[in-house]
MISEGU-642413 format. One record per residue (C-alpha): residue number from 1; x, y, z. Coordinates in Angstrom, 2 decimals. Example, Ala and Ser with C-alpha at 12.3 -4.5 7.8 and 13.67 -1.06 7.14 Angstrom:
2
{site 1, {12.30, -4.50, 7.80}} {site 2, {13.67, -1.06, 7.14}} 
end
This chain:
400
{site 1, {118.50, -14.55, 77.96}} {site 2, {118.11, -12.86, 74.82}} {site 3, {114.79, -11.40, 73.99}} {site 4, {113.24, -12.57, 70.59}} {site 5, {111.52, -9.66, 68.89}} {site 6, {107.46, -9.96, 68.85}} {site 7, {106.42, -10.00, 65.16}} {site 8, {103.81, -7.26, 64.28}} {site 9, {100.26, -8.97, 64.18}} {site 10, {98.46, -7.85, 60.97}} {site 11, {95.34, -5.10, 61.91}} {site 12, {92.01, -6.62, 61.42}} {site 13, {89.91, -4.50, 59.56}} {site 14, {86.80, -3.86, 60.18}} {site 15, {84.02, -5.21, 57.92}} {site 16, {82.76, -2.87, 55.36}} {site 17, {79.00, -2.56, 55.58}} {site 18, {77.01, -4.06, 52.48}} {site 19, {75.89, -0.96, 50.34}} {site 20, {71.37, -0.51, 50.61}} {site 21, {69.70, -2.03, 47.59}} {site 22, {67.59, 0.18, 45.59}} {site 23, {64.50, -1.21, 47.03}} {site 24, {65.48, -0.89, 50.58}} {site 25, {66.46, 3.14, 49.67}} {site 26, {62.65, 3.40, 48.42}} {site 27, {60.94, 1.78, 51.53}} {site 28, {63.59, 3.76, 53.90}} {site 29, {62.16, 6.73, 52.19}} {site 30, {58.63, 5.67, 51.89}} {site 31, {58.23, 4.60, 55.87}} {site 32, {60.00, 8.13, 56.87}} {site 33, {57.75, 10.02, 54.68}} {site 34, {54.75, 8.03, 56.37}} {site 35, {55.94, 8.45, 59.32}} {site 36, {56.63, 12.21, 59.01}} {site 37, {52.96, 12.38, 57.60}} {site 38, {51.41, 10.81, 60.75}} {site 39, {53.31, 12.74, 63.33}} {site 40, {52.50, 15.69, 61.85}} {site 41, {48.82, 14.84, 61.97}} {site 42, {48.96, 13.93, 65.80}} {site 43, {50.72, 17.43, 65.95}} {site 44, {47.89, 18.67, 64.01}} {site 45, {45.14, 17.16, 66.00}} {site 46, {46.53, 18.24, 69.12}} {site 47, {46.93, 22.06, 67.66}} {site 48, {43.39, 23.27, 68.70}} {site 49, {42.49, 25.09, 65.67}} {site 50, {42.40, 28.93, 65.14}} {site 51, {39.61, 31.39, 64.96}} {site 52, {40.19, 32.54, 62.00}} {site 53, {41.58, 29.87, 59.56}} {site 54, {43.62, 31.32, 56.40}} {site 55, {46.50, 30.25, 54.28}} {site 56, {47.49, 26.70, 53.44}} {site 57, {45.96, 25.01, 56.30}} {site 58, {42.75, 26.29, 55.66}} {site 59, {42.51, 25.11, 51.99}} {site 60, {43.34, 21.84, 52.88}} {site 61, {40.74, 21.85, 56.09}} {site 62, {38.06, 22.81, 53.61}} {site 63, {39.12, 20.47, 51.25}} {site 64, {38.88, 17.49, 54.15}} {site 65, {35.07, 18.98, 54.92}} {site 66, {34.29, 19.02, 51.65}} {site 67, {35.08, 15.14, 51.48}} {site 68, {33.68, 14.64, 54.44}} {site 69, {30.20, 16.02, 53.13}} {site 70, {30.55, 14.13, 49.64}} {site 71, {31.02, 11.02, 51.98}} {site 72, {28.40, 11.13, 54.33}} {site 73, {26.16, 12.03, 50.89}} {site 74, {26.82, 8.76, 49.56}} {site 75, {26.53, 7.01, 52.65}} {site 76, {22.95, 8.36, 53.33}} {site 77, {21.97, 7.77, 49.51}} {site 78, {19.61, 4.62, 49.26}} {site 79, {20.46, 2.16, 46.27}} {site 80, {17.46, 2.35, 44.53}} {site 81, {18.40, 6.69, 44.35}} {site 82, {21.59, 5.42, 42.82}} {site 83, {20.30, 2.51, 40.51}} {site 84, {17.72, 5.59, 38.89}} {site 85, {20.67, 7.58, 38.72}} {site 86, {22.48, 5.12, 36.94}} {site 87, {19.54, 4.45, 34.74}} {site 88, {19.02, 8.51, 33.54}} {site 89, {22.93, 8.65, 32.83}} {site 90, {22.42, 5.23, 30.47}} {site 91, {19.41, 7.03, 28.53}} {site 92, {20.51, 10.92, 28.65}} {site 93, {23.65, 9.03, 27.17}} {site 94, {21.75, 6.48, 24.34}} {site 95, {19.66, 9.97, 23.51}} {site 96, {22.91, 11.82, 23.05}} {site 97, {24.11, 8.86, 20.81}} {site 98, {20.94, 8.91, 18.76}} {site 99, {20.87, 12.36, 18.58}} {site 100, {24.69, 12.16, 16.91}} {site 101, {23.43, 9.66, 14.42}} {site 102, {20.60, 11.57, 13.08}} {site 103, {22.82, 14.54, 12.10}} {site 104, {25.29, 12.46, 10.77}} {site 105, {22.70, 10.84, 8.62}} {site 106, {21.14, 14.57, 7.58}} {site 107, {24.72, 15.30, 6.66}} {site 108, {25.53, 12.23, 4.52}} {site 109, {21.84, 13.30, 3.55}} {site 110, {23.38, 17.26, 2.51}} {site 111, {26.10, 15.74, 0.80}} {site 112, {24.65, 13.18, -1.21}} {site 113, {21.94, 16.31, -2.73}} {site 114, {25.10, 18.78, -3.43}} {site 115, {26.79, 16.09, -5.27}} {site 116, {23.80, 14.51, -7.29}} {site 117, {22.46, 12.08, -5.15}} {site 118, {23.06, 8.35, -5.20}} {site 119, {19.09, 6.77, -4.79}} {site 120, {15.85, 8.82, -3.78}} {site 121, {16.04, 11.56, -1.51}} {site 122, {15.85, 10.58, 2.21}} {site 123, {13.12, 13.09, 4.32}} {site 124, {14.07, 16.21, 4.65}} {site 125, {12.02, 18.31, 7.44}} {site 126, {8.45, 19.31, 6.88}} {site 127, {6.68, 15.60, 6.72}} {site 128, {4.48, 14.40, 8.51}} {site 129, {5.19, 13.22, 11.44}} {site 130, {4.74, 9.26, 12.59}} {site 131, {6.17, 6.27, 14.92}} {site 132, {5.91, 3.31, 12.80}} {site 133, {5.07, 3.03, 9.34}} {site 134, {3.80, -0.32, 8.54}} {site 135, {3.79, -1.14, 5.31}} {site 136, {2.15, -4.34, 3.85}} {site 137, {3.79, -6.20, 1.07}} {site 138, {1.63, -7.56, -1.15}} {site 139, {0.79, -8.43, -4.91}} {site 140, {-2.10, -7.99, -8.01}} {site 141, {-3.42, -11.39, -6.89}} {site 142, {-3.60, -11.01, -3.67}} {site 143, {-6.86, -8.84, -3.10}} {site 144, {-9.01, -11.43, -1.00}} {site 145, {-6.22, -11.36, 1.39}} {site 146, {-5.99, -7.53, 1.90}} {site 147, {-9.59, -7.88, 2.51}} {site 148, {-9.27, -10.43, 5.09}} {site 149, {-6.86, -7.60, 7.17}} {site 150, {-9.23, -4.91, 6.92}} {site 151, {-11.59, -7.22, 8.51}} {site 152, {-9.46, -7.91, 10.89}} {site 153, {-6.27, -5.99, 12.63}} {site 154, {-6.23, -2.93, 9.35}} {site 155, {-8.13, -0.04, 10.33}} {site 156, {-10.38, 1.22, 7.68}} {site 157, {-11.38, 4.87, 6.77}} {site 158, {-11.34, 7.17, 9.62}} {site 159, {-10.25, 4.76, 11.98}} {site 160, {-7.10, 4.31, 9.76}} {site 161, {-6.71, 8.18, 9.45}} {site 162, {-7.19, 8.62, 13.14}} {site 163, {-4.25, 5.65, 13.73}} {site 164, {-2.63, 7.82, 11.80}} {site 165, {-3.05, 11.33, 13.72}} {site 166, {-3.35, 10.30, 17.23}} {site 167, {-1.04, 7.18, 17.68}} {site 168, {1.58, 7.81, 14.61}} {site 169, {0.66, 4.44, 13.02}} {site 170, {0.71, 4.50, 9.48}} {site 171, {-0.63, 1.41, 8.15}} {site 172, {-0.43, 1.15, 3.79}} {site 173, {-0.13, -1.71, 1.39}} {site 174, {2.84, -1.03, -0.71}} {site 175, {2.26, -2.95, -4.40}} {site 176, {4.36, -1.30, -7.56}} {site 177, {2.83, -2.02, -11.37}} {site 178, {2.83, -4.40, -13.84}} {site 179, {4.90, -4.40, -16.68}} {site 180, {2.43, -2.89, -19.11}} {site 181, {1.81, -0.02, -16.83}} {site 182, {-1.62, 1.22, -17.27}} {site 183, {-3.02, -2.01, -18.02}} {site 184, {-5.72, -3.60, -16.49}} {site 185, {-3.80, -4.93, -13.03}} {site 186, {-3.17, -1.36, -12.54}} {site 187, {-6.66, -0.22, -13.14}} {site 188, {-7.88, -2.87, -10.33}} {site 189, {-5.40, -1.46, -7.80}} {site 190, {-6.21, 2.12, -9.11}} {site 191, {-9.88, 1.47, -8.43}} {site 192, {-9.04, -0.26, -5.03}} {site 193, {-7.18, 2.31, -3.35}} {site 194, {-9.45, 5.24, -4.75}} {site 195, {-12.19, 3.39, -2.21}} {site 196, {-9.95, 2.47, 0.67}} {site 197, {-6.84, 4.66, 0.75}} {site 198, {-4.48, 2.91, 2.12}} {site 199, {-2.29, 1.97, -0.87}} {site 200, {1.71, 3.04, -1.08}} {site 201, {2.17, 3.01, -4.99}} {site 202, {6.02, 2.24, -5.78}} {site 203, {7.63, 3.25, -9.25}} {site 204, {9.18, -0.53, -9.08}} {site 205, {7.73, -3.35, -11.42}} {site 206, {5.97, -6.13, -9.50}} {site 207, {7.24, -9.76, -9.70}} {site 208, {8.21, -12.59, -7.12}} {site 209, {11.93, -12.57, -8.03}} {site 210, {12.02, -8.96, -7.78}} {site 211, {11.32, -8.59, -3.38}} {site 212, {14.22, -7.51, -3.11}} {site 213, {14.04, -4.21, -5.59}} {site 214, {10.86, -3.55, -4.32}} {site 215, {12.03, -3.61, -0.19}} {site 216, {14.51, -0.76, -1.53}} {site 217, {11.94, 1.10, -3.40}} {site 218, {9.23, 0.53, -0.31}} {site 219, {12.22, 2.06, 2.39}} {site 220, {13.06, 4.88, 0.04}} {site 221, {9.34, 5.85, -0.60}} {site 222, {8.64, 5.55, 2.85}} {site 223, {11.01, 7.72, 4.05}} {site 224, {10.52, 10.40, 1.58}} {site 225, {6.74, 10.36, 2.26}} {site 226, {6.90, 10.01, 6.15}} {site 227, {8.75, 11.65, 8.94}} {site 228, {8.79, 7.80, 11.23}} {site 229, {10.93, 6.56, 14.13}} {site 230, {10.85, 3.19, 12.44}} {site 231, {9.54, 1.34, 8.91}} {site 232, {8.31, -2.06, 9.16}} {site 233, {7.90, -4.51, 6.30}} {site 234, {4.91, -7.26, 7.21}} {site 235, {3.90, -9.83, 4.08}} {site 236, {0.06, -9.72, 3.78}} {site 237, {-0.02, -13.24, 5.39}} {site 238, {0.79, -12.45, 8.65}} {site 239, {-1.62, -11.61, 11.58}} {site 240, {0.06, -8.66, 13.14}} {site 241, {-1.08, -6.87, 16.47}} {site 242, {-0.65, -2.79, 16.45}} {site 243, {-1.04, -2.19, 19.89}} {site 244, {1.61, -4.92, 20.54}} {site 245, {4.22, -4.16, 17.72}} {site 246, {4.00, -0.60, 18.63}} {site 247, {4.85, -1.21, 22.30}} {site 248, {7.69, -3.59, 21.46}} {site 249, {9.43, -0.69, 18.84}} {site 250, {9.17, 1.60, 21.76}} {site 251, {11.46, -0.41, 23.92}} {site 252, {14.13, 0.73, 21.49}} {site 253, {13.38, 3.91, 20.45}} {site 254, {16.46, 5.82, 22.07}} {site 255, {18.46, 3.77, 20.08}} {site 256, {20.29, 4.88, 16.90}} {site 257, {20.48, 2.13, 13.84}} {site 258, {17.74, -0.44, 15.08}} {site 259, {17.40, -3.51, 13.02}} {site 260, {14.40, -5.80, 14.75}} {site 261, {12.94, -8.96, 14.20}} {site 262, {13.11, -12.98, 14.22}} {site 263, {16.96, -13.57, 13.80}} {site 264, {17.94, -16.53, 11.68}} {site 265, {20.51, -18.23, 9.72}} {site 266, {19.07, -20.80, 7.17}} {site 267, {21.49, -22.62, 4.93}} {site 268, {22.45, -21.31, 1.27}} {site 269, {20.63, -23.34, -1.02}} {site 270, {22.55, -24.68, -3.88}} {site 271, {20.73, -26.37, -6.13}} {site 272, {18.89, -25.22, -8.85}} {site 273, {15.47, -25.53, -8.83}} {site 274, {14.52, -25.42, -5.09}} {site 275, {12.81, -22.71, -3.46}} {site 276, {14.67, -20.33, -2.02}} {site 277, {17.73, -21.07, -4.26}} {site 278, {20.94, -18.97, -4.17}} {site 279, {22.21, -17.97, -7.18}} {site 280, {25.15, -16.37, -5.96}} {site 281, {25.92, -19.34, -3.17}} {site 282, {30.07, -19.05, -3.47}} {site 283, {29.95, -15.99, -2.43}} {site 284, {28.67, -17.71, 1.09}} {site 285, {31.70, -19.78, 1.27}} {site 286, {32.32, -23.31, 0.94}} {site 287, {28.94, -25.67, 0.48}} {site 288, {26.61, -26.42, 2.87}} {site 289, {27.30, -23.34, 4.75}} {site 290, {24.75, -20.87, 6.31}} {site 291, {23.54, -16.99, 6.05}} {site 292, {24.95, -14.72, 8.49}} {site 293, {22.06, -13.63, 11.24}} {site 294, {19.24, -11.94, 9.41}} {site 295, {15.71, -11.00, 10.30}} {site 296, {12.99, -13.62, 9.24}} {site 297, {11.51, -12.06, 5.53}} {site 298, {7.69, -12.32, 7.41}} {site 299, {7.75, -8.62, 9.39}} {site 300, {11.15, -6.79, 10.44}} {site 301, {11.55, -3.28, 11.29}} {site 302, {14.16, -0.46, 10.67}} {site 303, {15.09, 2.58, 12.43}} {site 304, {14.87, 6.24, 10.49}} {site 305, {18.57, 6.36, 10.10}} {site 306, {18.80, 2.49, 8.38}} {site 307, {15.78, 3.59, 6.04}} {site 308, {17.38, 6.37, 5.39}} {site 309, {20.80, 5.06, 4.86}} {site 310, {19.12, 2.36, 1.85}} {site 311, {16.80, 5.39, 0.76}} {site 312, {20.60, 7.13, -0.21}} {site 313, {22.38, 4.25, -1.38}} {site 314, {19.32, 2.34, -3.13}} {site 315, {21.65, 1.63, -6.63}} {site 316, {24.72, 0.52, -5.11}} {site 317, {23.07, -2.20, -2.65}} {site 318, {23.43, -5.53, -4.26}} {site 319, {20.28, -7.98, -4.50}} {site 320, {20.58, -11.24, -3.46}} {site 321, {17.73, -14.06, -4.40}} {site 322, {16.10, -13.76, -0.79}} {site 323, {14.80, -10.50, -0.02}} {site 324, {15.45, -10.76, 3.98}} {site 325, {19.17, -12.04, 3.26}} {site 326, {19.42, -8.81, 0.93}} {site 327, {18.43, -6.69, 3.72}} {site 328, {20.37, -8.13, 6.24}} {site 329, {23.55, -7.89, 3.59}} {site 330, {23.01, -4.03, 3.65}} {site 331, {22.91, -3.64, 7.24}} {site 332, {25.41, -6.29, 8.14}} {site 333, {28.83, -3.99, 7.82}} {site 334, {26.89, -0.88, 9.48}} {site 335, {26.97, -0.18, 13.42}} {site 336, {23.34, -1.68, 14.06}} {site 337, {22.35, -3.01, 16.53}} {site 338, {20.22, -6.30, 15.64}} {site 339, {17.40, -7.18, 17.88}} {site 340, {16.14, -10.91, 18.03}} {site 341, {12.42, -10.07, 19.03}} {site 342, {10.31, -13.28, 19.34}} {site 343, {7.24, -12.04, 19.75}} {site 344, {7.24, -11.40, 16.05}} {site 345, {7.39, -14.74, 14.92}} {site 346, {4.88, -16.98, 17.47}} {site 347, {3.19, -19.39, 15.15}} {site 348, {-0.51, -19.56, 15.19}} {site 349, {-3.21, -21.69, 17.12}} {site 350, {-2.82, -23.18, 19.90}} {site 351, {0.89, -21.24, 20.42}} {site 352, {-0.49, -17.68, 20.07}} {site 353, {-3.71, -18.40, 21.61}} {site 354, {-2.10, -20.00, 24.52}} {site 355, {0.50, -17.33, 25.01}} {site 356, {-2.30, -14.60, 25.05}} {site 357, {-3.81, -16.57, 27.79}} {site 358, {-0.93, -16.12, 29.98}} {site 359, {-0.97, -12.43, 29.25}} {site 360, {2.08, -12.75, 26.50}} {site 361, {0.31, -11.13, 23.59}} {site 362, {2.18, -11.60, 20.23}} {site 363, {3.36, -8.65, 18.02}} {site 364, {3.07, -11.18, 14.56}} {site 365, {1.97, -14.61, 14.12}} {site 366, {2.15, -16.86, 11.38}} {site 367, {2.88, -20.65, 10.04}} {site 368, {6.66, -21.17, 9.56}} {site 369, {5.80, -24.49, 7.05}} {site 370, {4.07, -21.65, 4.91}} {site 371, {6.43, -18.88, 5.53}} {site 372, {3.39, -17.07, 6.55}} {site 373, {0.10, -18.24, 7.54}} {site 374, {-1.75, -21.23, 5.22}} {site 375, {-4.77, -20.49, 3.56}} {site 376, {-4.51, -16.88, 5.16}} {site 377, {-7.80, -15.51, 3.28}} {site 378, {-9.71, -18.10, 4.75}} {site 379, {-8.14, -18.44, 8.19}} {site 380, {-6.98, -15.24, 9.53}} {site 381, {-10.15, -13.94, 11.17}} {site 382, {-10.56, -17.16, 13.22}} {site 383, {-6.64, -16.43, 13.65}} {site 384, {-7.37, -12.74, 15.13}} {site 385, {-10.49, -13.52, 17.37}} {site 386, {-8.00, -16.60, 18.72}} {site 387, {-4.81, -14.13, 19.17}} {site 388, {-6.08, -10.72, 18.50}} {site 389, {-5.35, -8.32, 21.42}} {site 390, {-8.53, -6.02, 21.07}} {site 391, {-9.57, -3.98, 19.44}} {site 392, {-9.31, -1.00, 21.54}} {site 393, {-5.42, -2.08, 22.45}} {site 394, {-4.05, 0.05, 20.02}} {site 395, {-5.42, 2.79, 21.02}} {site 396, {-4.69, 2.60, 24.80}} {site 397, {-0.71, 1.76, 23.74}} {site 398, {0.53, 4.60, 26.49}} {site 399, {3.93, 4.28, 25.01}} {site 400, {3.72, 5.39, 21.43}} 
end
């Protein structure tokens, strides 16, 4: 029987293992390094340590005591240590900030002297000294109202003087001259503020069209006449509380570039013959639109380097009708920060009186229907024994 010959069987081959992602070559690496790290800290703990620690080990068994330490710091520290903490880094930090500003204004200041100067000079050092000026707008016809504020909430005489030198509130009424200078508007005023003293004379001619010219030439006189943390502009209708307005200016006085008041934004008037009408009112945009956010024209307040900064560039600032949208157009491409303060604009009896009452005592009050208070010569000492704060107020203010 013949013997058929076994055909060779093929060899199987064994299956060729799938090659290790990239990922899987990481987290091989990554769980032996891990690993590695925890072994050698059982071998670590387990090493009782030497006498005398040196080398490598030692640096890093400082290093973990040191942690330890910083740790067990912050876990005995009480929130309230950490909130005040918190709260000197935020004002060592806004000081630092103003501190930057004000010799970046006294340079612009430097350069603007070498090369000419643009506008009046802005204070230099050697003034006196003050926290607010206040200066009062007002006009040639408008003497029965100045008297009803020195009856009421202006110091007169000494007590103004001694504002002045203990508290740093300056307190003026800032009027320019006529257009025949010399004639007999200018004698009244002359003869006024020979007797009571507290007149700011500007080289600007008076007129109603011309607030905004004379808020330049106010802010440039002011701070070349007085060293101030802030310059506030008040109409001479408006029942203003020192004591107050002092306190709320001293909320922000570690702040560089302060613009405060009553922020608004009133429509651009375009038709002729209305008051408040806006001359330039495509330059607004399309019709019907509104100002940008501006402080109310009644009372606002400026920080030194803001008075400063319109003191320097007085001739190049452009005018608009409304003196408080003028203003607010100088300020408005600056790094300022604008600070909607209500408690200059509370309107008068029963809303100041009743506010007062609940121990909320206004900074300014006036009528918004008048854009200042109605009838102010007649009304604004019932006004200030309704709303006043006191007469002694001022001078307890702890914070000025």
């Amino acid at each position: 029987m013949a013997l058929t010959e076994r055909q060779p069987q093929p060899e199987k081959k064994a299956p060729r293992a799938r090659p290790m992602s990239g990922k899987a070559v990481v987290m091989l690496c990554a769980t032996s390094f891990f690993v590695g790290l925890l072994l050698s800290g059982r071998t670590a703990l387990l090493t009782p340590p030497s006498s005398e620690p040196s080398g490598h080990g030692s640096r890093i068994h400082l290093f973990a005591d040191d942690c330890d330490q910083s740790r067990r710091k912050l876990e005995e520290g009480k929130p309230n240590d950490i909130m005040e903490e918190v709260s000197r880094t935020h004002q060592a930090i806004q000081s630092l900030d103003k501190s930057v500003s004000s010799l970046e204004m006294e340079l612009a200041v430097e350069r603007a002297r070498q090369n000419g100067g643009l506008g009046v000079a802005a204070p230099s050092r050697g003034l006196p000294k003050a926290f607010v000026v206040v200066g009062i707008n007002t006009a040639f016809s408008s003497k029965r109202r100045r008297e009803s504020l020195r009856d009421t909430w202006v110091p007169r005489g000494d007590r103004l003087r001694r504002l002045e030198r203990e508290k740093g509130v300056v307190v003026r009424f800032v009027i320019g001259h006529s257009a025949t200078p010399g004639g007999a508007l200018d004698r009244a005023v002359d003869v006024e503020a020979a007797a009571t003293g507290d007149f700011l004379r500007l080289d600007h001619v008076e007129g109603y069209h011309e607030l905004s010219a004379k808020t330049r030439a106010y802010f440039a006189t002011a701070v070349a006449t007085w060293d101030a943390d802030f310059y506030v502009k008040v109409d001479d209708d408006v029942h203003v509380n020192l004591g107050m307005l002092a306190a709320r200016l001293a909320k922000y006085r570690a702040m560089p570039r302060v613009y405060v008041g009553c922020m608004k934004s009133g429509p651009v008037l375009s038709q002729k013959g209305v008051k408040y009408h806006e001359p330039e009112y495509w330059k607004f945009g399309d019709e019907g639109n509104k100002y940008f956010r501006h402080a109310t024209g009644q009372i606002y307040a400026v920080s030194r380097d803001l008075a400063s900064y319109i003191s320097i560039n007085q001739p190049i600032l452009h005018r608009f009708a409304n003196e408080d949208v003028s203003l607010g157009a100088w300020l408005l491409g600056l790094e300022v920060e604008h600070v909607d303060d209500r408690s200059l604009c509370c309107a008068t009896p029963p809303d100041c009186e009743w506010k007062k009452q609940a121990g909320n005592v206004c900074a300014a009050s006036f009528d918004w229907s008048c854009s200042g208070i109605c009838k102010s010569a007649e009304r604004m000492r019932a006004i200030h024994s309704a709303c006043g704060e006191g007469d002694g107020a001022v001078w307890s203010a702890a914070a000025i």
